[in-house]
C-alpha positions in Angstrom: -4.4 10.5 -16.6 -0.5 10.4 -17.1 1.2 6.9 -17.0 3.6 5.4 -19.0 3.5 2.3 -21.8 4.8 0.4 -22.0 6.4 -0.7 -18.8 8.8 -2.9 -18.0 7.3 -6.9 -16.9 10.2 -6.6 -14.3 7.9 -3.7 -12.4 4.7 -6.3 -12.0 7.4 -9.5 -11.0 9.4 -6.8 -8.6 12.5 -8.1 -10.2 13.2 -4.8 -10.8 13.1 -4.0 -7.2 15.5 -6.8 -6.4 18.0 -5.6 -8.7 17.3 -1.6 -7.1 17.9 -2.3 -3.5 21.1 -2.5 -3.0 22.2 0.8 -4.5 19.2 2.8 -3.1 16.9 1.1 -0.8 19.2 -0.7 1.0 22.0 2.0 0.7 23.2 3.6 4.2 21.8 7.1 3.5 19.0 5.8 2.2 18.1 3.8 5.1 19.3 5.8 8.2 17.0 8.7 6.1 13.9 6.2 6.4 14.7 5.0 10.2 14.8 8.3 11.1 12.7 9.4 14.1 11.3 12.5 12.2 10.7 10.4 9.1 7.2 9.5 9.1 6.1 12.3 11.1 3.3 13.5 8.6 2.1 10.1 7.7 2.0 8.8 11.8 0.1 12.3 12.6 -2.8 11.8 9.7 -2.6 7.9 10.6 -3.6 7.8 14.5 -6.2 10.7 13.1 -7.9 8.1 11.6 -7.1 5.0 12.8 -5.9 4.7 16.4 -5.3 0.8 16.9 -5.8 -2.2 15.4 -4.1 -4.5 12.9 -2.1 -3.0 10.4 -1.0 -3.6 6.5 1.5 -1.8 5.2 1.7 -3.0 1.1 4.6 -2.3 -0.8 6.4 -2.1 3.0 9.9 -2.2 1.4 12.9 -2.0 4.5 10.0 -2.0 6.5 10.8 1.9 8.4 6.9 2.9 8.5 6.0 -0.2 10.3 9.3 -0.1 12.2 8.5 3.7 13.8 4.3 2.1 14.8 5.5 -0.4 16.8 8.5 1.6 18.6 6.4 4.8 19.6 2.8 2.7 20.2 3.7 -0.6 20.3 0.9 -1.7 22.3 -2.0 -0.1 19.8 -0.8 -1.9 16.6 -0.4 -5.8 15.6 1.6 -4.8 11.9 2.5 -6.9 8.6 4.3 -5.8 5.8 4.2 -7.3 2.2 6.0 -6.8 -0.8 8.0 -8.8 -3.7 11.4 -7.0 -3.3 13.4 -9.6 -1.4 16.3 -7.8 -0.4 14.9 -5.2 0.8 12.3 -7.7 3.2 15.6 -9.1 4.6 16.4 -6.3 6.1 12.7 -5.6 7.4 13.0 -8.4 9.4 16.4 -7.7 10.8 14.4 -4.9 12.4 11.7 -7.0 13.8 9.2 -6.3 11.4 7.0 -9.2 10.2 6.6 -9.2 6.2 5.0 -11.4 3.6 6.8 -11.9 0.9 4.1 -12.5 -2.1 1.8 -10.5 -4.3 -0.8 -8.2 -2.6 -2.9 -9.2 -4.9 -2.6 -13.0 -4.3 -1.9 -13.6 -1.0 -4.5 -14.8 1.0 -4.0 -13.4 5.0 -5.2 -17.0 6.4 -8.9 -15.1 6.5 -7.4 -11.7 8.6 -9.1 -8.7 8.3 -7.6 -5.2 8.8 -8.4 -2.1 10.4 -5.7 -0.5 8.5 -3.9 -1.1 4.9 -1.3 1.8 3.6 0.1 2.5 0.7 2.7 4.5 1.1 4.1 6.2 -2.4 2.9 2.8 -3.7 0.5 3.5 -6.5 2.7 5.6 -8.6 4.8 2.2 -9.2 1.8 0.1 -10.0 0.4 -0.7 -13.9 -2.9 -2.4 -12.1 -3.8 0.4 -9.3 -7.5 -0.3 -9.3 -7.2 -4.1 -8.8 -4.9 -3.1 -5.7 -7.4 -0.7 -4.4 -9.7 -3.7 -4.8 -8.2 -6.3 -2.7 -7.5 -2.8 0.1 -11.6 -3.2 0.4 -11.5 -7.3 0.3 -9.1 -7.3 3.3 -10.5 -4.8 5.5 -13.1 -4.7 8.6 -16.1 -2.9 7.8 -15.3 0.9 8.5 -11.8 0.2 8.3 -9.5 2.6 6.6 -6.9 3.2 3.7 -4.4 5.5 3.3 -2.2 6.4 0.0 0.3 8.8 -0.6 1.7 9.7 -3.9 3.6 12.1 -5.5 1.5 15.4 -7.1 2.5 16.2 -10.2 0.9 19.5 -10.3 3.0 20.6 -7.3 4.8 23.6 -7.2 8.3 21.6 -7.8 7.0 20.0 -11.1 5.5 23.3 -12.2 9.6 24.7 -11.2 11.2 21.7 -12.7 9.3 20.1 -15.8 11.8 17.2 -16.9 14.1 18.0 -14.2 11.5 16.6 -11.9 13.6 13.8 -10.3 10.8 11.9 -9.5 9.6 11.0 -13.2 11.4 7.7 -12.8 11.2 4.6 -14.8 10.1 2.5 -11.7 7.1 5.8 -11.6 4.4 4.4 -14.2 1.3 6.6 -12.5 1.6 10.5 -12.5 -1.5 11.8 -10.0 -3.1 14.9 -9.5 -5.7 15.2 -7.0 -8.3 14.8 -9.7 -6.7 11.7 -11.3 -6.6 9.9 -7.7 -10.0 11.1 -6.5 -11.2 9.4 -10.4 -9.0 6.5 -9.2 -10.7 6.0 -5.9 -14.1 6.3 -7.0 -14.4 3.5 -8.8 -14.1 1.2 -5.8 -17.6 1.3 -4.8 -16.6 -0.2 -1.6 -15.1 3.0 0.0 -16.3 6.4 0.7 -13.5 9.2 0.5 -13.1 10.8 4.0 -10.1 12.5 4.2 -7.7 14.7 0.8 -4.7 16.9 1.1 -1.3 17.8 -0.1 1.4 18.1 2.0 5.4 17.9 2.1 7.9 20.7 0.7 11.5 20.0 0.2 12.6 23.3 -1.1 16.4 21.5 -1.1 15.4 19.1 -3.9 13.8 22.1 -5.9 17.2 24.1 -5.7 19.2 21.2 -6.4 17.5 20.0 -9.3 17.4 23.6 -11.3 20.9 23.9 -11.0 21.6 20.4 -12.5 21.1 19.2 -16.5 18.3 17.3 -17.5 20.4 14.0 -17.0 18.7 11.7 -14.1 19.4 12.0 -10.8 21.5 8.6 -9.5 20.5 7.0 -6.5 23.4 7.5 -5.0 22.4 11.6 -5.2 19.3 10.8 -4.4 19.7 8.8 -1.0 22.5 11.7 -0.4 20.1 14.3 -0.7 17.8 12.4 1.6 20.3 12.0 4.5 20.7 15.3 4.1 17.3 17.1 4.6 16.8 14.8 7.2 19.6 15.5 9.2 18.4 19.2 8.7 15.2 18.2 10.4 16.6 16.8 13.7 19.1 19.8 13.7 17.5 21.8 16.7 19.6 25.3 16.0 17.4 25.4 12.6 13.9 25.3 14.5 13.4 29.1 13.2 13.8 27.8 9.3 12.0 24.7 10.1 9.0 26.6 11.5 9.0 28.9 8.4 9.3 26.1 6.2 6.2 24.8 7.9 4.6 28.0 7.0 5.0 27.9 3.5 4.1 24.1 3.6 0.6 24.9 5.2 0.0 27.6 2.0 0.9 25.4 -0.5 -1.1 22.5 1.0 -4.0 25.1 1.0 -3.3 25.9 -2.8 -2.6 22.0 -3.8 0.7 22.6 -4.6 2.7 21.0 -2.2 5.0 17.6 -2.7 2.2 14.9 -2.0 -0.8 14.1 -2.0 -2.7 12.1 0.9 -6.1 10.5 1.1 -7.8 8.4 3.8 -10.8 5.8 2.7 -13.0 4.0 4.5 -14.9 0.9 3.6 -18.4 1.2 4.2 -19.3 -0.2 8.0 -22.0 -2.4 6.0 -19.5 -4.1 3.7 -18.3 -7.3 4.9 
């Protein structure tokens, strides 16, 4: 396994998120990139696969965008709640109508709720206590309900490109998963049964862009840039051709493990209460 130590206590507190979301998360590329329609288009397909209605969790919710795109395309399938410790970014979750908890996930207590859902969405990577988060996932879920996590896969094909010019080794990243790390991860939460794994995503724009740059980090400023960017290419209709190739080469890579992300789905065992 690949993580970092030490860390900084600011990344447990989520000071550190505080003091990062005004220049990224809460930056105007960064958020018309994450309220995007085509934004969560992977993550809402493999979500209503598995889980279609329900009360929903969405940990480490930030701006609030995934939750934000549930309720406006299937509004009467989903009761949501978001939680996280970055403040400023909550502030503007709620500007969009989406109810948040602003406490610890590990902590809070739900008022005795149980979920059919909880996601965590490129959460894990930032946490130094992953297991005790899967943990409380299986505490606050109805029997059979489901999990889903996304994180970054650092044996794609980018990091294999890239090494050090990866722009995702970050200091906010503290977990680097492969899909045998995770799968080690998930396994020792006895509670839930693996039902779904796979890569997916390919941004060959961030693969370009970072071999032609030095090994300096990428600012957020480039990064939210960037984002607004390849999203804007999405929702471009005269590049449907390139988009449907692209797709091509993200169903290969998916197939070889190579692409961007990796996904899994859990479910807690339906005699688990």
């Amino acid at each position: 396994m690949l993580y970092a130590n030490p860390i900084d206590e600011g990344l447990a507190t989520g000071e550190f998120y505080d003091q990062l979301a005004t220049p990224f998360y809460l930056s105007p590329d960064k958020l018309e990139s994450d309220y995007a329609p085509v934004r969560f288009n992977r993550e809402l397909k493999l979500f209503r696969r598995f889980c279609p209605l329900g009360r929903v969790l969405d940990v480490g919710c930030s701006t609030g965008a995934f939750l934000a795109q549930l309720k406006r395309r299937f509004s009467a399938n989903y009761e949501v709640l978001g939680i996280d410790v970055a403040g400023p970014a909550l502030d503007y979750a709620e500007t969009q109508g989406v109810p948040v908890m602003r406490e610890s996930f590990l902590t809070a207590g739900f008022d005795g709720k149980r979920f059919q859902a909880v996601t965590f969405w490129a959460v894990l990577e930032h946490l130094p206590n992953p297991r005790l988060f899967l943990s409380q996932a299986a505490s606050v879920l109805e029997p059979a309900g489901v999990c889903f996590i996304l994180v970054p896969n650092f044996q794609s094909l980018a990091v294999r490109l890239l090494g050090s010019k990866y722009r995702y080794i970050l200091p906010q990243h503290v977990n680097y998963f492969t899909s045998a790390t995770l799968a080690r991860l998930v396994d020792t939460e006895p509670r839930f049964r693996l039902i779904y794994s796979g890569s997916s995503h390919f941004n060959p724009l961030v693969i370009l862009h970072d071999w032609k740059r030095r090994a300096q980090p990428v600012s957020d400023a480039e990064r939210a840039k960037l984002l607004k960017r390849t999203t804007g290419y999405k929702q471009n209709p005269a590049l449907k051709p390139i988009k449907v190739a692209l797709g091509t080469v993200e169903t290969v890579l998916a197939r070889l493990n190579l692409a961007d992300n990796i996904m899994v789905v859990l479910q807690k065992l339906r005699n688990d209460r």
